[in-house]
C-alpha positions as CSV (number, residue, x, y, z in Angstrom):
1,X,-12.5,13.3,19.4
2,X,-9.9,11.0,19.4
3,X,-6.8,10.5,17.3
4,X,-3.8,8.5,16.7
5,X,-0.7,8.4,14.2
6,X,2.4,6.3,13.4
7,X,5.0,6.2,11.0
8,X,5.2,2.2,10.0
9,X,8.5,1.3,8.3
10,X,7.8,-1.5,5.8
11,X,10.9,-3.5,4.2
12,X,10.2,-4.9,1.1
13,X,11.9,-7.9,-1.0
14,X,11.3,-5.9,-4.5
15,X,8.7,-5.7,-6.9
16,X,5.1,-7.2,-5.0
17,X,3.4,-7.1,-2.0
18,X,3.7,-6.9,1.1
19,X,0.7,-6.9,4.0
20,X,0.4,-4.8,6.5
21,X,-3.0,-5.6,7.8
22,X,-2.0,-6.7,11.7
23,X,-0.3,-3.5,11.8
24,X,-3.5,-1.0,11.4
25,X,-5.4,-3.3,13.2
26,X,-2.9,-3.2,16.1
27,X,-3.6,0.9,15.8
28,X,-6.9,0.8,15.8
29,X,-7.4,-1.2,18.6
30,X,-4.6,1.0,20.6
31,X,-6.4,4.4,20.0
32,X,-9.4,3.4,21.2
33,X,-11.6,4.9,18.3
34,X,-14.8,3.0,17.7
35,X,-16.2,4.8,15.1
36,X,-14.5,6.8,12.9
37,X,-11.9,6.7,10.1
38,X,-8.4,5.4,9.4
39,X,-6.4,6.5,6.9
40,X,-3.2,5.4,5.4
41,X,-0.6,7.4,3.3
42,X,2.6,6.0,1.7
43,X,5.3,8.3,1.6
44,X,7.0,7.4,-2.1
45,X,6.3,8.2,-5.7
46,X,7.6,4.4,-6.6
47,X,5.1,2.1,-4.5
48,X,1.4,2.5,-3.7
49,X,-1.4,1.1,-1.5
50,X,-4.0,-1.3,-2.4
51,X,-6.8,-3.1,-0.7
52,X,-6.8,-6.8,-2.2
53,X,-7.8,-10.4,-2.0
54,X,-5.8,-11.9,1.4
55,X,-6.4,-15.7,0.6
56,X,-5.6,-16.4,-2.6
57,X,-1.6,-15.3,-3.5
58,X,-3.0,-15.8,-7.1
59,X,-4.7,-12.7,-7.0
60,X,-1.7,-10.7,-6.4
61,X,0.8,-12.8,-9.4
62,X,-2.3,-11.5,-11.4
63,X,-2.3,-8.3,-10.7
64,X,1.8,-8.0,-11.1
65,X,1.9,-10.0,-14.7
66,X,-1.3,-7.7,-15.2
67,X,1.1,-4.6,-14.8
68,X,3.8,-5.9,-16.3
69,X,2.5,-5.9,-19.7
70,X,0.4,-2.6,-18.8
71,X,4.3,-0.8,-17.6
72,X,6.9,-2.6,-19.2
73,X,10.4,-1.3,-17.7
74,X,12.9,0.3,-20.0
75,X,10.2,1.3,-21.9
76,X,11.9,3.9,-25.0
77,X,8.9,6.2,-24.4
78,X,10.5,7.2,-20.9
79,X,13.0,9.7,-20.8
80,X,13.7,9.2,-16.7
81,X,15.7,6.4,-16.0
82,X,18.4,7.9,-13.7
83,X,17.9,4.8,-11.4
84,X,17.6,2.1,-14.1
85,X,14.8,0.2,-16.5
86,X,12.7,0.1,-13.7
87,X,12.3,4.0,-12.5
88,X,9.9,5.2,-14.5
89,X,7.7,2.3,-15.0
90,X,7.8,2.0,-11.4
91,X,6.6,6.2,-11.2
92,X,3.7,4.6,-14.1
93,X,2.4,2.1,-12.0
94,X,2.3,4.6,-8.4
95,X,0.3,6.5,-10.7
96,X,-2.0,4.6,-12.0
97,X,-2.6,3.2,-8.2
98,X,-3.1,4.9,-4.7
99,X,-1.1,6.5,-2.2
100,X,-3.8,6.6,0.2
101,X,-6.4,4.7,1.5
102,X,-9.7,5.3,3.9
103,X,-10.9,2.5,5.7
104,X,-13.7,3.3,8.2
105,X,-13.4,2.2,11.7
106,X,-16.9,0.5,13.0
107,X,-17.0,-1.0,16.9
108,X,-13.7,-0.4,17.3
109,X,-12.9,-2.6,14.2
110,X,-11.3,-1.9,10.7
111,X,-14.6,-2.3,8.2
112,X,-12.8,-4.5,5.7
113,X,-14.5,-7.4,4.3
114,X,-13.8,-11.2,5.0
115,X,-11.2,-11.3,2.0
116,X,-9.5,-7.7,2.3
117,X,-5.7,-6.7,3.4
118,X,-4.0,-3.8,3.2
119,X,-0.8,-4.0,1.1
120,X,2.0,-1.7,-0.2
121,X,2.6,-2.8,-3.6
122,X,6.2,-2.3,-4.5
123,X,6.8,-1.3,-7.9
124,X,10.6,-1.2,-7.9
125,X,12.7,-4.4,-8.8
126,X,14.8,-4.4,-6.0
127,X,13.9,-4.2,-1.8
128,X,13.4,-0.9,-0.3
129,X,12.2,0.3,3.4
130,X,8.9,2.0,3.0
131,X,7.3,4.6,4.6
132,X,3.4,4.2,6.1
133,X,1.8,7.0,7.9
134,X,-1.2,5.8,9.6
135,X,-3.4,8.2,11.1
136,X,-7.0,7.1,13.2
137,X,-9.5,9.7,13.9
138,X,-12.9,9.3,15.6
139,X,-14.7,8.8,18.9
């Protein structure tokens, strides 16, 4: 059995997306594995990890003006805002996401289909660096 892990470091430009696709392929390819199972964990309560449309940016302004009316910041339901209007709603939407995300590994390959990235979806207004731990296990 064979297995690999990084720690990717993601800078993001505030609330959105941000693909990351390359990078696990990159991974894959490095550890060898042609049949098995990657996974990928994000390390913060205030982004998540989705598998989306990589073609049409339209997809993704959806999905955020989607979440925007679904979490609206300084909400006066939420009690913690110790790092401004957007803390908690930012928490909201993590929750209502992933954190981590199974993609199997076939002939050496990621098995995502013809339109799939991976992304971290930012949920905070402003940039942050993001954490990625990507983890390949398999033969």
């Amino acid at each position: 059995m064979r297995q690999a892990s990084q720690i990717l470091t993601l800078v993001t430009r505030g609330r959105g997306f941000t693909e990351f696709t390359a990078e696990v392929r990159r991974l894959v390819v490095e550890s060898g594995v042609r049949q098995g199972l990657a996974t990928v964990f994000c390390r913060h309560t205030s982004a998540s990890l989705v598998i989306q449309e990589n073609a049409d940016p339209d997809v993704r302004a959806d999905l955020e003006r989607f979440f925007a009316r679904l979490v609206q910041d300084g909400d006066p339901l939420f009690e913690h805002t110790l790092e401004g209007a957007d803390d908690m709603s930012a928490h909201v939407r993590a929750a209502l996401t992933q954190t981590q995300l199974s993609i199997p590994v076939m002939d050496g390959r990621l098995a995502l289909g013809t339109w799939q990235g991976l992304y971290l979806w930012e949920h905070r207004s402003a940039g942050h660096r993001r954490e990625v731990v990507l983890h390949i296990l398999g033969e």
